[in-house]
ChimeraX commands (.cxc) that place a marker at each C-alpha (Angstrom):
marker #1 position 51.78,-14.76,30.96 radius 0.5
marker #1 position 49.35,-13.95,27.88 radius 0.5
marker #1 position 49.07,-15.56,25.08 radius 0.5
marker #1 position 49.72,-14.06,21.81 radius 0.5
marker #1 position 46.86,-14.03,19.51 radius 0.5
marker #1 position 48.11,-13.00,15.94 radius 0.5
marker #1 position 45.67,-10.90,13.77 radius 0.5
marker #1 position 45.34,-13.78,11.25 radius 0.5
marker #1 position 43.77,-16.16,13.89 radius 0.5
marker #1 position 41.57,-13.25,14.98 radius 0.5
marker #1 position 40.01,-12.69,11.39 radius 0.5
marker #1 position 39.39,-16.74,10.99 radius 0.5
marker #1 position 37.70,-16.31,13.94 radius 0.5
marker #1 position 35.83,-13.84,13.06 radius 0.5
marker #1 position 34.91,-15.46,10.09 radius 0.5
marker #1 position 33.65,-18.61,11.87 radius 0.5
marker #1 position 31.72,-16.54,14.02 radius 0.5
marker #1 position 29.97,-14.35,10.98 radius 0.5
marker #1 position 29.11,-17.92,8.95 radius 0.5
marker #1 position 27.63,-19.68,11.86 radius 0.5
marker #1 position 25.52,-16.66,12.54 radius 0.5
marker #1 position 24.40,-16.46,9.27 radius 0.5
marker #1 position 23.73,-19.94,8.69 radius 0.5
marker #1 position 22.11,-20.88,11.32 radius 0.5
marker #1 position 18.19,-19.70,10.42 radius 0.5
marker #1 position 18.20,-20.89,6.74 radius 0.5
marker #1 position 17.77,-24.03,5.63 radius 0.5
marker #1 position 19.98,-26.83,4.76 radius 0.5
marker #1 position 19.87,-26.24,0.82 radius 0.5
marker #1 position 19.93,-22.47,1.18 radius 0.5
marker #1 position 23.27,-23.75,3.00 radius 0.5
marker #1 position 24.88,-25.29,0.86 radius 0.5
marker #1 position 24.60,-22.05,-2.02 radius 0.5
marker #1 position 25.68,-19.81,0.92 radius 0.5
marker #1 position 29.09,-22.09,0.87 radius 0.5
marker #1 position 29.63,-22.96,-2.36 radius 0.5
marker #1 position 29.32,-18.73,-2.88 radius 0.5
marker #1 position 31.73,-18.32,-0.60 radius 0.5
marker #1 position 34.19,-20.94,-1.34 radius 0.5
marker #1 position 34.47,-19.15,-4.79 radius 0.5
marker #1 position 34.87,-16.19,-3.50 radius 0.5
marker #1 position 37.72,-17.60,-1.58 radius 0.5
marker #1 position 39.53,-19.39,-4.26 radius 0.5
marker #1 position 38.98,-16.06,-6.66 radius 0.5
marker #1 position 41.18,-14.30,-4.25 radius 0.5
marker #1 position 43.66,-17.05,-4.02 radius 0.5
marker #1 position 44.00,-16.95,-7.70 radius 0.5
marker #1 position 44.10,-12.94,-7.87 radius 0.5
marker #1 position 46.67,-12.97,-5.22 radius 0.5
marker #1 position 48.87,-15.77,-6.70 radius 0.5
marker #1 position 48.98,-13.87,-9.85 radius 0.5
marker #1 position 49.89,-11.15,-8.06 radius 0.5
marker #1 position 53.22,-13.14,-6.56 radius 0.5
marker #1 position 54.20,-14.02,-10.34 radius 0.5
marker link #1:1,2 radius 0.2
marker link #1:2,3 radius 0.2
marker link #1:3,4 radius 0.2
marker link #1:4,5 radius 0.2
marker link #1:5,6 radius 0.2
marker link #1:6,7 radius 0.2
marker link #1:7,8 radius 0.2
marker link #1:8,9 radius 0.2
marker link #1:9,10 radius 0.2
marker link #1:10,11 radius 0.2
marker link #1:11,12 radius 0.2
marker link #1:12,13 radius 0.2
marker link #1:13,14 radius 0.2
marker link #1:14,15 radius 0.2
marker link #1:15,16 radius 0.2
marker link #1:16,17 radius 0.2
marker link #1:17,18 radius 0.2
marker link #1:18,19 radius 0.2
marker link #1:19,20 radius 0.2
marker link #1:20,21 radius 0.2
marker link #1:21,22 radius 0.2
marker link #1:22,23 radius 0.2
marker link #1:23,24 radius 0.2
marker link #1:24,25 radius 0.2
marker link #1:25,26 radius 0.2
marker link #1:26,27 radius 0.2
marker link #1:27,28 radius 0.2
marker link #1:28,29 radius 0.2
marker link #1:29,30 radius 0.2
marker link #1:30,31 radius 0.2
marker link #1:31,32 radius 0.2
marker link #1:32,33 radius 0.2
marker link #1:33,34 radius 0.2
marker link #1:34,35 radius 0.2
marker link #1:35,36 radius 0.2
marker link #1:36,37 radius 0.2
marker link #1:37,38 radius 0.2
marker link #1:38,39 radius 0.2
marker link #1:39,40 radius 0.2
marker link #1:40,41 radius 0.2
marker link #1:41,42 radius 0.2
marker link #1:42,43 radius 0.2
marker link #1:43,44 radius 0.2
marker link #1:44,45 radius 0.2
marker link #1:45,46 radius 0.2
marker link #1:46,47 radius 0.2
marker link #1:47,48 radius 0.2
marker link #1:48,49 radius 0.2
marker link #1:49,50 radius 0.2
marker link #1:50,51 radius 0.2
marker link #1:51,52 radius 0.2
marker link #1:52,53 radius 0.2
marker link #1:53,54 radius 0.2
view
């Protein structure tokens, strides 16, 4: 039987993959602006998309 992989698991994946890649030759400071960017990013969109739902 195969297991059912839904497309939202595969993109988190996907991200995981893409940020340990690119974090993985700079150093620790350079890090932690590399996540702070992209946890704005990420709550940008949540914001966008809640006001969206409104």
């Amino acid at each position: 039987m195969k297991t059912k992989i839904s497309k939202s698991q595969e993109e988190v994946w996907g991200w995981k993959e893409k940020s340990f890649k690119d974090l993985e030759k700079i150093t620790e400071n350079e890090r932690v602006g590399y996540i702070e960017e992209k946890t704005r990013d990420i709550i940008e969109r949540i914001k966008k998309k809640k006001k969206e739902l409104v």
